[in-house]
matplotlib code that plots the C-alpha trace (Angstrom):
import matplotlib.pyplot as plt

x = [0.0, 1.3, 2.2, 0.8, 2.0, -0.5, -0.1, -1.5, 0.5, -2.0, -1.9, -3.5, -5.6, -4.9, -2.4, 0.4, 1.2, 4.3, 6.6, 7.1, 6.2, 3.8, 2.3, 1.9, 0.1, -2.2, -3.3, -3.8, -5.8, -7.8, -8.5, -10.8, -12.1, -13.1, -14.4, -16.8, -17.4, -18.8, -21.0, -22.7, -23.2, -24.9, -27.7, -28.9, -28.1, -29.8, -32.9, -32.4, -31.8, -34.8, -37.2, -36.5, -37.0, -39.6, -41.5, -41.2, -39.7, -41.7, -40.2, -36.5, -36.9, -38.4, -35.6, -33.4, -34.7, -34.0, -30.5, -29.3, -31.6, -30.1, -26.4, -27.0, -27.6, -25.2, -22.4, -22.6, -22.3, -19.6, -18.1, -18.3, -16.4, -13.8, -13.0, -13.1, -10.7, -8.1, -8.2, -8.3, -5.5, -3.4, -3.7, -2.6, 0.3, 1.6, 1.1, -1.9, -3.7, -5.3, -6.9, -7.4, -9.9, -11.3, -11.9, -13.3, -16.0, -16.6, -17.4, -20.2, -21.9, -22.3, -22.8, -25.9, -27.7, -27.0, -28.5, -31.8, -31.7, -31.2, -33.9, -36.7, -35.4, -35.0, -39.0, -40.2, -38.4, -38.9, -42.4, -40.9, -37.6, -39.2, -41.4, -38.6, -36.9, -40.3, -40.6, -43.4, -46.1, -46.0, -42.6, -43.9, -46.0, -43.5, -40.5, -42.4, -42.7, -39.3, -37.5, -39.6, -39.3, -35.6, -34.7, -37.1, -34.0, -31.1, -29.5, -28.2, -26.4, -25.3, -24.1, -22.2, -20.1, -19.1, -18.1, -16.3, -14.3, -13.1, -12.1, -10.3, -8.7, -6.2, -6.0, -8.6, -10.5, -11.3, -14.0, -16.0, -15.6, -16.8, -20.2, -20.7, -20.7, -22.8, -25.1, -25.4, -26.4, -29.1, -30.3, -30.7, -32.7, -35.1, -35.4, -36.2, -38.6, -40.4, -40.9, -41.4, -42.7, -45.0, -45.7, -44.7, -43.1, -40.9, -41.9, -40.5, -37.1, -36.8, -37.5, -34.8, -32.5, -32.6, -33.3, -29.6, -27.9, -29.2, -28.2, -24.4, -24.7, -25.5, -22.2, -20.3, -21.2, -21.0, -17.4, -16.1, -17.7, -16.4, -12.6, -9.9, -7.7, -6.7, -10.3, -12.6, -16.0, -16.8, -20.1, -19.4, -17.1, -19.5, -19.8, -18.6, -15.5, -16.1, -12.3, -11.8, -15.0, -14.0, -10.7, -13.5, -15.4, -12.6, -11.5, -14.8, -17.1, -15.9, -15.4, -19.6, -20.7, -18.8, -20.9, -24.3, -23.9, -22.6, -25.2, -28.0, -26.5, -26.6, -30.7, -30.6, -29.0, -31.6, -34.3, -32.6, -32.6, -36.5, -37.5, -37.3, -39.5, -39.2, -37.0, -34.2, -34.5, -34.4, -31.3, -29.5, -30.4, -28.6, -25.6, -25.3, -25.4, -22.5, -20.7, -20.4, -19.0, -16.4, -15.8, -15.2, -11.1, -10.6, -12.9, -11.1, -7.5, -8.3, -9.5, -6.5, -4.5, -6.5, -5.1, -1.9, -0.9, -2.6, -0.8, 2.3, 1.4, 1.2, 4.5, 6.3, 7.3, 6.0, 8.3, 6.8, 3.3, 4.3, 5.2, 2.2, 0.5, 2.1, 1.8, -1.8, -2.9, -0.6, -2.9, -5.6, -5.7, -4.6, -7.1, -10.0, -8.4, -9.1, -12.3, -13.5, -12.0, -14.2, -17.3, -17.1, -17.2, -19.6, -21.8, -25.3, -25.3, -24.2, -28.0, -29.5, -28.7, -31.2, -34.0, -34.7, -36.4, -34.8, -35.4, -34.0, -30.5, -30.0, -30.4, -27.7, -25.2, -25.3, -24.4, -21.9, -19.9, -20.3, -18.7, -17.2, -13.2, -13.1, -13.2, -9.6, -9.3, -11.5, -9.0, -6.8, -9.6, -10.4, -7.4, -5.0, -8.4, -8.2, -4.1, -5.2, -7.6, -5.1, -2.7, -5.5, -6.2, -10.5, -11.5, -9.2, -10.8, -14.2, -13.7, -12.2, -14.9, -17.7, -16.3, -15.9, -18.5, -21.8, -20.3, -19.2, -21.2, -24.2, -23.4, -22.4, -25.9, -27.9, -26.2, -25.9, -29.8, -31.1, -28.5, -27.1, -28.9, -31.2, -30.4, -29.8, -26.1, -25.4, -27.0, -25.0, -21.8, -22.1, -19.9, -17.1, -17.1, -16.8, -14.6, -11.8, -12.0, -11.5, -8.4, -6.9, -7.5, -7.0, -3.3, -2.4, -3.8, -1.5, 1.5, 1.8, 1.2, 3.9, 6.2, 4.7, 5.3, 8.8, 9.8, 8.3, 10.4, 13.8, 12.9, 12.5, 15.8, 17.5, 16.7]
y = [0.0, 3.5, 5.6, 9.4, 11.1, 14.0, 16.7, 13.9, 11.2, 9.4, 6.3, 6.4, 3.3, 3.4, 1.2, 2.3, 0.0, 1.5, -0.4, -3.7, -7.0, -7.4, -10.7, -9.2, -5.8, -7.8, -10.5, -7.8, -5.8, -8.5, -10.8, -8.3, -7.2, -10.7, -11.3, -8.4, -9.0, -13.0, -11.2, -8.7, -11.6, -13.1, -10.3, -12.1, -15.6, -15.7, -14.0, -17.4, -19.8, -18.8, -18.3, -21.8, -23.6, -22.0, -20.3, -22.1, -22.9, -19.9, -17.9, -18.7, -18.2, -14.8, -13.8, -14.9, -13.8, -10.3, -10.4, -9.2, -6.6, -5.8, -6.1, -3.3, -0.8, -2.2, -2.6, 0.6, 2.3, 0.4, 1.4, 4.8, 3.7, 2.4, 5.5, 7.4, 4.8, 5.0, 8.7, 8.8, 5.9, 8.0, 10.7, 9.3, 7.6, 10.9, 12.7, 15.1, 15.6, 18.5, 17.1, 13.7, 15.8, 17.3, 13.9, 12.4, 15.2, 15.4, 11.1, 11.5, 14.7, 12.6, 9.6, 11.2, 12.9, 9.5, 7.3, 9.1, 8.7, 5.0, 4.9, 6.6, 4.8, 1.7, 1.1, 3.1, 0.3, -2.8, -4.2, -3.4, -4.7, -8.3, -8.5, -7.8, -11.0, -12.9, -13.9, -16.1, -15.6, -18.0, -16.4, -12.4, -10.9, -12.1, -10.7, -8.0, -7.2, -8.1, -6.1, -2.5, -3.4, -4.1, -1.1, 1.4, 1.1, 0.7, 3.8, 2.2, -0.2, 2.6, 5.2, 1.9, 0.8, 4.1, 4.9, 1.9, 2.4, 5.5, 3.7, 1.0, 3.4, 4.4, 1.2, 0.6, -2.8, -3.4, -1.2, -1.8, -5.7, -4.7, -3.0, -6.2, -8.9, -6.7, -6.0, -9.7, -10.7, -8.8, -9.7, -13.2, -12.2, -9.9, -12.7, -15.0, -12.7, -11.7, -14.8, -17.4, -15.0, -12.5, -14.8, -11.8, -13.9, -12.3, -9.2, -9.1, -11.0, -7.9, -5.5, -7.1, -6.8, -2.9, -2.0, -4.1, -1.9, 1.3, 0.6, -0.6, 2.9, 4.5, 3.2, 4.2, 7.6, 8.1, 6.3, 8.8, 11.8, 11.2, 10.4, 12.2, 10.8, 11.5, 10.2, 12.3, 13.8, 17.2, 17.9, 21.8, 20.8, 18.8, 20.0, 18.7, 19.2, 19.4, 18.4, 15.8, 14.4, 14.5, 12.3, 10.1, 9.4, 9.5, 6.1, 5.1, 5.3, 3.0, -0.1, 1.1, 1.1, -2.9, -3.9, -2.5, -3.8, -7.4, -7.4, -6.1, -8.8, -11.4, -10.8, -11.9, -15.3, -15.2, -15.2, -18.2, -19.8, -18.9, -21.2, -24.6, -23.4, -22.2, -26.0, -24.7, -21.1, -21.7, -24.4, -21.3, -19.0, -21.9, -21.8, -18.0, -17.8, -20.3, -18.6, -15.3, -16.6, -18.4, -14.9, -13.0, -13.8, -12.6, -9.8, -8.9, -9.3, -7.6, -4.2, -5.4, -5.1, -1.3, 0.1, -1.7, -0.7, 3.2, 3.9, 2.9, 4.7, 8.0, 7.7, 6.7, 3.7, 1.7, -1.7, -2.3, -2.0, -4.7, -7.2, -6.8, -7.3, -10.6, -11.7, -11.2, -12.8, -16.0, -15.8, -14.9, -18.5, -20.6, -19.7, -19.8, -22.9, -24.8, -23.3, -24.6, -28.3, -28.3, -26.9, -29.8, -32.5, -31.4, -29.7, -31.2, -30.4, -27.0, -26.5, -28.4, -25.7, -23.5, -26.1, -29.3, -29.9, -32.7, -31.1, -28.0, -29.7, -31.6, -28.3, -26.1, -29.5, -29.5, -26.0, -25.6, -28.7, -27.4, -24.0, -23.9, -24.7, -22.0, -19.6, -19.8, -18.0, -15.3, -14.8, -13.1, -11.2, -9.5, -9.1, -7.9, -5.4, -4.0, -3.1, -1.4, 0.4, 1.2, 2.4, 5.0, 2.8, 1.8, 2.3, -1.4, -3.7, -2.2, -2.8, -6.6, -7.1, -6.1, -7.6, -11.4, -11.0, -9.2, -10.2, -13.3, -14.8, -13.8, -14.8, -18.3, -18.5, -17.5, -19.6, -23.0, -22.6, -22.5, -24.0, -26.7, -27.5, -25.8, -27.5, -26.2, -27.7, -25.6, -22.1, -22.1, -22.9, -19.5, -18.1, -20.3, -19.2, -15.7, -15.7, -17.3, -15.6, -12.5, -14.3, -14.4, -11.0, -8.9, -11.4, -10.1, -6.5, -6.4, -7.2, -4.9, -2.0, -2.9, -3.3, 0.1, 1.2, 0.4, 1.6, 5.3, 4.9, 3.6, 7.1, 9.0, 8.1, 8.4, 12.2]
z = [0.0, -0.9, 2.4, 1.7, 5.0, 6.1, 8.7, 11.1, 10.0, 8.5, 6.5, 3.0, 2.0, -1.6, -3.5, -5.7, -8.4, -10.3, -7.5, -5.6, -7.2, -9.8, -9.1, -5.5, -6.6, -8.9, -6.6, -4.0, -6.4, -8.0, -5.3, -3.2, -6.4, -7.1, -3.9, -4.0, -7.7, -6.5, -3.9, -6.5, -8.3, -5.8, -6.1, -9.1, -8.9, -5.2, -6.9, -9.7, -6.6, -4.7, -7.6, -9.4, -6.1, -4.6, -7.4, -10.4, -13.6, -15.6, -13.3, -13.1, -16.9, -16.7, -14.5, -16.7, -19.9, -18.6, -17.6, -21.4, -20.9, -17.5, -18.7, -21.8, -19.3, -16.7, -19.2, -21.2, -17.3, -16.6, -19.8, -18.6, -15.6, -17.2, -18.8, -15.1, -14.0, -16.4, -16.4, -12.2, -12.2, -14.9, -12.6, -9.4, -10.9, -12.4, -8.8, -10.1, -7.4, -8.3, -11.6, -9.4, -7.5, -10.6, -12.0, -9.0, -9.0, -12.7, -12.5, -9.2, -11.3, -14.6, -12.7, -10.9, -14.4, -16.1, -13.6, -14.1, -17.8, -17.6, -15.2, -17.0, -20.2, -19.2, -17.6, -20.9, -22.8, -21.1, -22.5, -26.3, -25.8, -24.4, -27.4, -29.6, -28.1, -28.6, -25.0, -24.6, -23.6, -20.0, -19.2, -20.8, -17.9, -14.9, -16.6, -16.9, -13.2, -12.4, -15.0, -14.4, -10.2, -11.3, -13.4, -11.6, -8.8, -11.1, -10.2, -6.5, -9.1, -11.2, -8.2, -6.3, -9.3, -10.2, -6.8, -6.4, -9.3, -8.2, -4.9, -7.3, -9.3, -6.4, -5.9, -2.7, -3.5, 0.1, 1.6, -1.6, -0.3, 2.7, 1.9, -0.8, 1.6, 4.3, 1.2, -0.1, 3.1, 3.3, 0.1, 0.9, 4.0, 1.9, -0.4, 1.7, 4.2, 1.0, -1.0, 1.3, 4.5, 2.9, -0.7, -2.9, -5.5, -8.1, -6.8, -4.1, -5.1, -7.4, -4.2, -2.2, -5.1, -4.9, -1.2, -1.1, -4.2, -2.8, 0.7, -0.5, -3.1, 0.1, 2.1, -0.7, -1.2, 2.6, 2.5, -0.7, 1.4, 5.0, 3.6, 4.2, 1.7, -2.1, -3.6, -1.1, -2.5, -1.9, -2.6, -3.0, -5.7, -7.5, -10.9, -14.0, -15.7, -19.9, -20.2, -17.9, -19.2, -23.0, -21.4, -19.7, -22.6, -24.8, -23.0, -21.6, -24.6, -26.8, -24.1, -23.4, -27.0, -27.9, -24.2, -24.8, -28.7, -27.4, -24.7, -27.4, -29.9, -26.8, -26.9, -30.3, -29.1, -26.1, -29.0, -30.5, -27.1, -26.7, -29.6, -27.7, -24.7, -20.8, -19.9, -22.3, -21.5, -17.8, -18.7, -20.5, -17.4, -15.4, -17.8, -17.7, -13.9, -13.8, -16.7, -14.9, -12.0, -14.2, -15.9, -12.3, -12.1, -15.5, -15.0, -11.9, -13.5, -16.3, -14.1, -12.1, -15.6, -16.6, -13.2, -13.3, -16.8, -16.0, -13.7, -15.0, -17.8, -16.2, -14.0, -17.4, -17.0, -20.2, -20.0, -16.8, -17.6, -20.6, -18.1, -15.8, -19.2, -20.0, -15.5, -15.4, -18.7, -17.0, -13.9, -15.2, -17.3, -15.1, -12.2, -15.1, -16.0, -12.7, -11.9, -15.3, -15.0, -11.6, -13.3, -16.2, -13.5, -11.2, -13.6, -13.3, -8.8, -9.9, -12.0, -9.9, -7.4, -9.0, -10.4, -9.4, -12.8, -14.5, -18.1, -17.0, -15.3, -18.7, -20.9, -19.0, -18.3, -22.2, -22.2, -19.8, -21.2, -24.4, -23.8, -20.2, -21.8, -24.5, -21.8, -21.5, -24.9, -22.9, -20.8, -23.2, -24.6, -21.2, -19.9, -23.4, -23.8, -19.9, -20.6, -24.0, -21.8, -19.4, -22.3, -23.6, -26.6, -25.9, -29.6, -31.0, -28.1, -29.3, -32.9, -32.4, -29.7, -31.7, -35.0, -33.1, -30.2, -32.6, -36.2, -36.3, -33.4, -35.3, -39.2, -37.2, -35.9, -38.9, -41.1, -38.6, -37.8, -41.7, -43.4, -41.0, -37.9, -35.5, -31.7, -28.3, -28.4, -32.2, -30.4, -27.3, -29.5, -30.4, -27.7, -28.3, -31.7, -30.9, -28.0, -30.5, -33.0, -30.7, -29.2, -32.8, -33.6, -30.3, -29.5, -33.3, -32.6, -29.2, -30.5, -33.2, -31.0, -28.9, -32.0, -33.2, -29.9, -29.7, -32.7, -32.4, -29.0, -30.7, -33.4, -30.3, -29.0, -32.1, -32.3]

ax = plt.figure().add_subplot(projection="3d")
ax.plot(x, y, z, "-o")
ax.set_aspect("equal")
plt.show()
């Protein structure tokens, strides 16, 4: 942890990354961050859990069925956040604190004004957005509820990550753990006291979700306001910054347009999935649960890699932001790998967690055996796209991202479902697909803009 000495001599809480030992910064960055990134998860796969087993199957597939809705709004946020913490993380690592501050209050204005747009947007959209993925008509009213309950209290979501990435940018991945696990807690109580005490049904496992995100939205903003540290909020100060914003979108933009177009794409695959009835879509709910929890480590290293490689970035030091590149993409595969190796074996108890429905346990073993290995090649992608990120570069993930994850994922679908087969097994092979073909591309993109690096460094010398 970085020592900031004050007129109290006071300890800061934040981490600087541009010294000590790499695989020691990462794993002390991106374990917490993993850790509170399981318990958000939680939020939704505890809503999954207690709806398949003690609602029913329509239900755990009208949760489901709106998690790629969900995601296009959560995504192209946390898009935005990304930008705010490579800017905030440049920042820090060059000493600034004066445009740190700046920065810090520029990200909580926008975050506020944006949180109400996704809000009134989002409810306005949800009954048109599930008929354009032709839910049926058993699953249609349910998902309804959930999804306007859901979105109608987004902004706690919104207002937590953002201020959570601010505390990650310096480095702090520990409070934000904190007010998770307090959080997740809670929202297992509600679920429970809702569902099974007062009968509320998917109505109230949508309730719980959001009293939980505004009360952790809550800690954090009382956490960034009460600090005395680098990354404190000053409410007085709150205004936004049209500068420091054009750097924020400059980064952030482009990783938020490739998620809300992969997760808008992703509905096109849930349509696909919606043709063989509620068993399969509830299986491929199962699958996506499990999924995401496979994708946390990589997540986590590659916001691990974003800060890492920033922050070595802005104190100049570009060789070693290369090799905590190359370290993380290591760790990052060989922690995916084992977690995957476990999945494959104990696959059918890990859906039967969420539905004791035998039709529903075969669908999503079929699609987590089918798919769970190629995540290793998704390891790269995350991880070789956070350290562009980090670099400045956000527009070359989002164009290989979108090409492999939108393009080719959905040319592979259209032409195996008319021309070759159409089965559960051939639709959920359509993340492999596009996961490596991204692997290909963004590996060849890498490495030529460390050779184009190099050489505009071996000109500058020359000079």
């Amino acid at each position: 942890m970085m020592t900031v000495t004050s007129s109290n001599q006071r300890k800061t809480t934040v981490r600087d990354m541009t010294e000590g030992s790499i695989v020691r910064q990462v794993t002390l960055f991106a374990l917490p961050l993993m850790l509170g990134n399981i318990f958000q998860m939680l939020y939704n796969t505890v809503d999954s859990i207690v709806v398949g087993n003690f609602v029913g199957t329509e239900a755990l597939a009208a949760v489901g069925s709106t998690t790629m809705i969900v995601n296009m709004m959560v995504f192209f946020f946390n898009g935005f956040s990304t930008g705010a913490g490579v800017v905030i993380a440049h920042f820090f690592g060059a000493r600034d604190m004066d445009r740190l501050h700046k920065s810090i209050e520029t990200t909580m204005a926008a975050t506020f004004v944006l949180s109400l747009l996704f809000t009134v947007a989002g409810v306005a959209a949800v009954k048109p957005m599930l008929r354009f993925m032709a839910t049926p008509e058993d699953v249609f009213g349910e998902a309804t509820v959930y999804l306007q309950i859901y979105i109608g209290g987004i902004s706690g979501l919104l207002v937590y990550n953002m201020g959570s990435g601010i505390l990650r940018a310096v480095g702090d991945t520990m409070r934000p753990l904190y007010f998770l696990i307090l959080t997740s807690v809670l929202n297992i109580i509600l679920d429970l006291t809702f569902v099974l005490g007062l009968h509320m049904g998917i109505e109230g496992v949508a309730l719980a979700t959001i009293i939980s995100q505004f009360i952790s939205a809550f800690l954090t903003l009382t956490l960034l306001t009460r600090s005395r540290d680098i990354y404190r909020l000053t409410w007085h100060d709150l205004k936004i910054d049209r500068a420091i914003l054009g750097r924020i979108f400059a980064v952030g933009m482009p990783a938020g347009i490739q998620s809300i177009i992969t997760s808008f794409s992703n509905v096109f695959v849930q349509s696909y999935v919606n043709y063989f009835g509620s068993s399969c879509m509830a299986g491929w709910s199962c699958y996506n649960k499990l999924d995401q929890f496979i994708m946390l480590p990589m997540q986590s290293m590659a916001m691990a890699a974003t800060t890492f490689v920033s922050q070595n970035i802005g104190a100049g030091d570009r060789r070693r932001a290369d090799k905590g590149t190359v370290v993380t993409v290591s760790m990052s595969v060989g922690v995916t790998a084992v977690i995957v190796a476990f999945l494959c074996i104990f696959a059918a108890p890990a859906v039967g967690l969420f539905s004791p429905d035998q039709a529903v346990i075969e669908f999503g073993v079929l699609f987590i055996r089918a798919n769970c290995f190629f995540l290793l090649f998704n390891c790269v992608n995350h991880v070789l796209a956070g350290a562009l990120r980090g670099m400045g570069d956000s527009k070359g993930p989002m164009v290989i991202m979108l090409l492999s994850f939108v393009g080719i994922r959905q040319i592979y679908l259209f032409v195996v479902t008319r021309f070759i087969a159409n089965t559960p097994f051939l639709v959920g092979f359509g993340y492999p697909v596009g996961w490596t073909t991204c692997c290909v591309i963004e590996l060849s993109y890498y490495f030529l803009c460390c050779r184009k690096r190099k050489k505009e460094a071996a000109l500058g010398t020359a000079r």
